[in-house]
TORVEX-522435 format. One line per 3 residues: number of its first residue (from 1); for each residue x, y, z of C-alpha. Coordinates in nm, 2 decimals. Last residue first. Example, Ala and Ser with C-alpha at 12.3 -4.5 7.8 and 13.67 -1.06 7.14 Angstrom:
BEGIN
2 = 1.37:-0.11:0.71  1.23:-0.45:0.78
This chain:
BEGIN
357 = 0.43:1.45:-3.60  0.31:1.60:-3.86  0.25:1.99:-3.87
354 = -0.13:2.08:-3.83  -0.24:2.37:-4.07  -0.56:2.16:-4.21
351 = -0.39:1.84:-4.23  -0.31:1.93:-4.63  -0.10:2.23:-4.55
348 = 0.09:2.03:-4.33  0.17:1.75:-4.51  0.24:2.00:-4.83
345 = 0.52:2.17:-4.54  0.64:1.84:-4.48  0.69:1.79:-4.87
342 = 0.89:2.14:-4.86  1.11:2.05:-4.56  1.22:1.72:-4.78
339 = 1.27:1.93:-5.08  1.53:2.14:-4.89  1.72:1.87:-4.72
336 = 1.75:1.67:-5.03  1.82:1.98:-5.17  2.14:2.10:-5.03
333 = 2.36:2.34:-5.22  2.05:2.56:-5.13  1.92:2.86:-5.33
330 = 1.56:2.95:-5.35  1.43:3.15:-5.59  1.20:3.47:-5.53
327 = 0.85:3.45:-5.57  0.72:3.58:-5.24  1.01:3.49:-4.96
324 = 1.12:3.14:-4.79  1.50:3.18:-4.80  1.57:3.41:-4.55
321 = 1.71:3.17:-4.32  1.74:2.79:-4.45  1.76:2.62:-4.12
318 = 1.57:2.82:-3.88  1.33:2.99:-4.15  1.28:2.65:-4.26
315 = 1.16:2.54:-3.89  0.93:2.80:-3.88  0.76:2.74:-4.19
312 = 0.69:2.45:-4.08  0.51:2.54:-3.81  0.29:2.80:-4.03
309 = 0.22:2.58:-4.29  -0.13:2.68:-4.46  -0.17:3.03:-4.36
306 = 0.23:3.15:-4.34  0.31:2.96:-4.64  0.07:3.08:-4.80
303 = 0.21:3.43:-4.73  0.55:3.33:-4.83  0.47:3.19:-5.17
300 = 0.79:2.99:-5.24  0.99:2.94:-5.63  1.18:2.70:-5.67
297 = 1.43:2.67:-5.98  1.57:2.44:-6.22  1.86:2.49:-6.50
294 = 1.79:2.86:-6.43  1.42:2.87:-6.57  1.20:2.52:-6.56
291 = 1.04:2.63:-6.29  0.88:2.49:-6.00  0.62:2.69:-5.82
288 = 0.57:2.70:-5.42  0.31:2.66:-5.13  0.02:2.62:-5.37
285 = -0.28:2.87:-5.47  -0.58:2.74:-5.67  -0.69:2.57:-5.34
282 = -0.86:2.17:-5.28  -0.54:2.04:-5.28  -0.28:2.23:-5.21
279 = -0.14:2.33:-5.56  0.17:2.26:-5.71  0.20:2.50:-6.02
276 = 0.47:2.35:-6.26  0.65:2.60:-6.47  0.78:2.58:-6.85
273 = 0.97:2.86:-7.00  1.08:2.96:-7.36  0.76:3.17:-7.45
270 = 0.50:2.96:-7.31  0.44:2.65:-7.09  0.24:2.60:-6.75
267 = 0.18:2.30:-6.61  -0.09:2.23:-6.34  -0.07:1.94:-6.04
264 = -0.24:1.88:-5.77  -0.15:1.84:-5.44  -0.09:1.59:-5.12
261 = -0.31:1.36:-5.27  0.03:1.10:-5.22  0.08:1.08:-5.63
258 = 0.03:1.41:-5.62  0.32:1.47:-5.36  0.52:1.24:-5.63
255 = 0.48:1.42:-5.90  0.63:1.75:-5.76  0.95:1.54:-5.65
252 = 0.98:1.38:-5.94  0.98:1.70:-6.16  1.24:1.86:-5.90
249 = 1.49:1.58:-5.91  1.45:1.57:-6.33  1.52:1.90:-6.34
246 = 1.82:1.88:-6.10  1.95:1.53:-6.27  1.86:1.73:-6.66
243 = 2.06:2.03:-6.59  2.38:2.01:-6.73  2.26:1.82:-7.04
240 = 2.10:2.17:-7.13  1.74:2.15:-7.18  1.56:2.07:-7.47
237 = 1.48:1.72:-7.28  1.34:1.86:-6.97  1.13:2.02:-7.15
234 = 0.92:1.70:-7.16  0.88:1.67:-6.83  0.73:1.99:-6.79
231 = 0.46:1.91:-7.02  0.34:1.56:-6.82  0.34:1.75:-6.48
228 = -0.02:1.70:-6.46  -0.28:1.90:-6.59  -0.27:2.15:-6.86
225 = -0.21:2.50:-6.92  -0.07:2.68:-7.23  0.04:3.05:-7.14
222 = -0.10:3.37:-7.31  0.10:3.50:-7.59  0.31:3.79:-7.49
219 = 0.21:4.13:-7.63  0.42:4.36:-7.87  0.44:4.71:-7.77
216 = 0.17:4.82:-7.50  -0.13:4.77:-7.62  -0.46:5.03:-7.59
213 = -0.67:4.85:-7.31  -1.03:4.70:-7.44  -1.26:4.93:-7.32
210 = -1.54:4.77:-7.07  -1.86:4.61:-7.25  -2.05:4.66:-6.94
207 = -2.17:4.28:-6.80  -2.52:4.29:-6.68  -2.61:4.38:-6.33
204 = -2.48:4.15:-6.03  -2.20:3.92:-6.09  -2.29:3.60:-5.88
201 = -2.01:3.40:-5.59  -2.17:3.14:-5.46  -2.03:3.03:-5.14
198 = -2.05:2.61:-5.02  -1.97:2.57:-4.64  -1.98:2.21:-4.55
195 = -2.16:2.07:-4.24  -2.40:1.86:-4.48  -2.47:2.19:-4.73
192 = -2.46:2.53:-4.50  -2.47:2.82:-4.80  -2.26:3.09:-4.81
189 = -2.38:3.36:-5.09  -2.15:3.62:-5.24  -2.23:3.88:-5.44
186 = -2.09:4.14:-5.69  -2.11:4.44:-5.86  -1.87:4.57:-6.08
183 = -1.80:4.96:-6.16  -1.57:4.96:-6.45  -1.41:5.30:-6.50
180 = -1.19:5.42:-6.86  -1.53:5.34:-7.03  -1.70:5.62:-6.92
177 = -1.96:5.62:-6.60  -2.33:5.66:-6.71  -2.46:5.37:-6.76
174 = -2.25:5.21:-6.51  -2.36:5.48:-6.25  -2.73:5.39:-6.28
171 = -2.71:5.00:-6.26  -2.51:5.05:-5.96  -2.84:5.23:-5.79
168 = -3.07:5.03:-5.92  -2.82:4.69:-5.75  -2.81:4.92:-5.43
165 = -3.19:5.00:-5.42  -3.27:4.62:-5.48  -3.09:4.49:-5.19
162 = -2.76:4.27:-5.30  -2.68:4.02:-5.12  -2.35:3.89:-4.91
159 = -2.16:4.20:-5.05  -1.88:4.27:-5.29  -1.81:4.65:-5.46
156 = -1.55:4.62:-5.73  -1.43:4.94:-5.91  -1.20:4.92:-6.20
153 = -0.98:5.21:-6.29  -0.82:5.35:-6.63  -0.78:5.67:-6.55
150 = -0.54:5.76:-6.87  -0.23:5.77:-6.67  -0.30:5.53:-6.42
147 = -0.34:5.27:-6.66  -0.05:5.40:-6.86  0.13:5.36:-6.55
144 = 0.00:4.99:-6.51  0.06:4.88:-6.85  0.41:4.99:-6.92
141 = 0.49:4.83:-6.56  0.34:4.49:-6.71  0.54:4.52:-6.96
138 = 0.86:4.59:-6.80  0.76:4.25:-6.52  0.68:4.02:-6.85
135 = 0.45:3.74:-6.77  0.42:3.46:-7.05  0.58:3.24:-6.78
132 = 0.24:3.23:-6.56  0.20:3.24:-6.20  0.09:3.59:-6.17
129 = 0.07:3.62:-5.83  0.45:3.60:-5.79  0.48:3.86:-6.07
126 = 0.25:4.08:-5.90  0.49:4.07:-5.62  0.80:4.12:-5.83
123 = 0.58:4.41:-6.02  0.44:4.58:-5.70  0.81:4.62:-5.57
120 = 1.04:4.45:-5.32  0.85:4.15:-5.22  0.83:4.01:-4.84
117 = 0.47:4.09:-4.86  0.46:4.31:-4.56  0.66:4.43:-4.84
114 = 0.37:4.51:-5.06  0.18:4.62:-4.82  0.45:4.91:-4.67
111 = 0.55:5.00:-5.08  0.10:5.06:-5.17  0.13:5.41:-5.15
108 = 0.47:5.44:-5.29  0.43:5.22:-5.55  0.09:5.40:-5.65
105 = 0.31:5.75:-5.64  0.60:5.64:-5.84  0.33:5.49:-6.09
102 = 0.15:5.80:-6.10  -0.12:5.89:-5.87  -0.46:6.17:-5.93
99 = -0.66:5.83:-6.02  -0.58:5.68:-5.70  -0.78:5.89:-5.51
96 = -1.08:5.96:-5.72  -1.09:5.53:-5.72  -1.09:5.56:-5.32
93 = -1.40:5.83:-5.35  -1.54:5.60:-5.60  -1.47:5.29:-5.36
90 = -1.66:5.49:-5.10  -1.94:5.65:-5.27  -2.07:5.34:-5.36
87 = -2.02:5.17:-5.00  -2.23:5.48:-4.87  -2.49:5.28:-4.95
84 = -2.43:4.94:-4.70  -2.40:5.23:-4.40  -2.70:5.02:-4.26
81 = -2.47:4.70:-4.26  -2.73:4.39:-4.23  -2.60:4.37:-4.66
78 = -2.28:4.33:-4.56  -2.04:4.53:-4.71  -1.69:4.47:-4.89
75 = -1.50:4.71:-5.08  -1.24:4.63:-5.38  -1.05:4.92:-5.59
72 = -0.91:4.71:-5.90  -0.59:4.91:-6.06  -0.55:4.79:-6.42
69 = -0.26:4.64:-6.52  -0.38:4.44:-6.81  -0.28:4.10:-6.76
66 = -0.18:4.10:-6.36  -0.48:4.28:-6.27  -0.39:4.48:-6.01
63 = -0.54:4.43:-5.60  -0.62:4.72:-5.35  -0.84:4.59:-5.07
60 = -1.10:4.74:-4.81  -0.98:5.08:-4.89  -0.90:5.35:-4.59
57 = -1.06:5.65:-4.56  -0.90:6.07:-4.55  -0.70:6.06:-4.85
54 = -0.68:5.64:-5.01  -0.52:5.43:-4.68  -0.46:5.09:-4.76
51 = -0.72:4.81:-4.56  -0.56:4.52:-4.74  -0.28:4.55:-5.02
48 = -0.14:4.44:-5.32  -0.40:4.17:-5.42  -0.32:4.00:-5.77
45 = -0.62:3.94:-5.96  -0.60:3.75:-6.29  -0.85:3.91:-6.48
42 = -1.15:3.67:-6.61  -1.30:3.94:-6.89  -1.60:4.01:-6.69
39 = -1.56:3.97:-6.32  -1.65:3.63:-6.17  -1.48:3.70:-5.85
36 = -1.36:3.36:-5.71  -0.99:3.44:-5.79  -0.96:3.70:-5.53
33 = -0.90:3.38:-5.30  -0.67:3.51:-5.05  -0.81:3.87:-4.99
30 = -1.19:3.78:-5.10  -1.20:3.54:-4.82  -1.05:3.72:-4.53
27 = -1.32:4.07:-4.66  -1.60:3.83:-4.61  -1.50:3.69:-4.28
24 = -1.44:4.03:-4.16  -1.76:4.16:-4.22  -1.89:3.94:-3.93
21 = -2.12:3.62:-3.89  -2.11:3.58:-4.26  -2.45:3.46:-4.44
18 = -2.68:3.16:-4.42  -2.82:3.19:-4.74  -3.18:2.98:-4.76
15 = -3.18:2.68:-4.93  -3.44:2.60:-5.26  -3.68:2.35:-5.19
12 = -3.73:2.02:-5.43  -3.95:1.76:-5.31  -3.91:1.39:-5.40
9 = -3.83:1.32:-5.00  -3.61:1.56:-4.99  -3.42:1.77:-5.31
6 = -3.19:2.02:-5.21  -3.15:2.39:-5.40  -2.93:2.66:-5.45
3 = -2.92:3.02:-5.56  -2.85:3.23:-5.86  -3.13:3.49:-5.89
């Protein structure tokens, strides 16, 4: 078992979990950092909705997976919980659910999430998520009804650890599930390290070799990432003359809140587009993307804005109102004004949700 240990005075011990005061905690985490799942294959996760009614219960979280479109089913337990068990028959109860919807149906079901989301469909949010130029919003929609079509479902259960009659227990429906169902198990550890919180996430079970997903017409290649905003700037160059002072303006401004720790910086090129992800420190999530598209674009993550920079957030909605969505572009004649709100929302975001003064 995955776990850690601290070496005093020349002795090594291994630490003892501290847990999750309430269930809630758990279920907070794995909604905005679905990343940290180590599920076979690495799917980008994109959560639609939290606590979205299935029949007669109501599913912890609904999330895609932005490459293949398969519908992920998440439920969280702690393992103190005595209805921990009934988890299983849960998320395959929620999984039974989905499985009778078509994509008009799923879109339905998940339409009051998704634009609690400020997006207008699963695909435009999903597309936010997705962070990636190679992303195609028709092919992805291809995916996800065929997914839903053929059954093609994945099944996460997540708890703070595992008892052995649960693990048995999921051990015993993969083996005999088909391969249009993945049934994951996984745990998450929280660990008390010098006054830090460090969480270990561990897939339970050995990996099933899951189907690979029939494709859908000709499939994108997957983006090139690397650090820095090095790449971006040189696509500047194939642009049109135009655009190079906007381009330019945006790349600068992007380098220079890493330059200040205020993020960290992640090209992405493929096809014919180029983004730069400006994370908050720390986070594989930022507060917007800048793209390459349009002669130079912005896109804004609303609901990180609305964890990370809440009071600034405010004060764009005040001057710039409706701007500040979930992947759409921003249009100002005014960006000065508009990448100067940004930066104070990083400022904030990096002082723990505290606007400066």
């Amino acid at each position: 078992m995955t776990g850690i240990w601290s070496e005093s005075d020349g002795i090594w011990r291994a630490l003892a979990p501290v847990g999750f005061a309430q269930e809630q905690q758990l279920h907070d985490l794995i909604e905005r950092n679905p990343a940290m799942l180590p599920l076979a294959g690495t799917p980008k996760l994109v959560v639609l909705g939290s606590e979205v009614r299935c029949g007669t219960g109501y599913a912890d979280l609904i999330a895609v997976a932005a490459d293949t479109g398969t519908p992920v089913i998440i439920e969280i337990k702690l393992a103190s919980n005595t209805d921990r068990r009934t988890v299983l028959t849960q998320v395959l109860g929620y999984a039974a659910y989905l499985r009778r919807l078509d994509i008009s149906g799923f879109e339905a079901l998940l339409a009051p999430h998704v634009n609690g989301q400020h997006a207008a469909s699963v695909r435009e949010l999903v597309n936010a998520g997705a962070e990636s130029p190679a992303f195609d919003q028709e092919t992805f929609s291809t995916s996800l009804a065929a997914a839903l079509e053929e059954g093609r479902l994945r099944c996460v259960v997540v708890i703070d650890s595992a008892p052995d009659d649960l693990i048995e227990l999921v051990g015993y429906l993969q083996d005999i599930s088909n391969d249009r169902l993945d049934l994951d198990l996984v745990t998450v550890s929280a660990y008390d390290i010098d006054g830090r919180r460090v969480l270990v996430p561990q897939l339970v079970e050995p990996e099933r070799v899951a189907a690979d997903a029939p494709p859908i017409g000709p499939t994108a290649p997957e983006p090139v990432v690397t650090p820095g905003a090095g790449k971006f700037a040189e696509s500047i160059s194939v642009s049109p003359p135009d655009k190079h002072d906007l381009l330019r303006r945006l790349h600068q401004w992007a380098v220079e809140l890493e330059s200040a720790s205020l993020a960290t910086l992640q090209t992405a090129t493929g096809q014919d587009r180029c983004l730069i992800r400006v994370h908050i420190p720390g986070q594989q999530r930022g507060l917007v993307t800048v793209w390459n598209e349009n002669g130079g674009s912005v896109s804004p993550y609303r609901t990180v804005f609305e964890q990370e920079a809440p009071a600034t957030l405010r004060t764009i909605d005040e001057r710039l109102p409706g701007q500040i969505r979930q992947g759409n572009y921003l249009r100002t004649e005014n960006y000065d004004e508009l990448l100067s709100l940004l930066r104070d929302a990083y400022v904030e975001a990096a002082r723990g949700g505290v606007q400066a003064d």
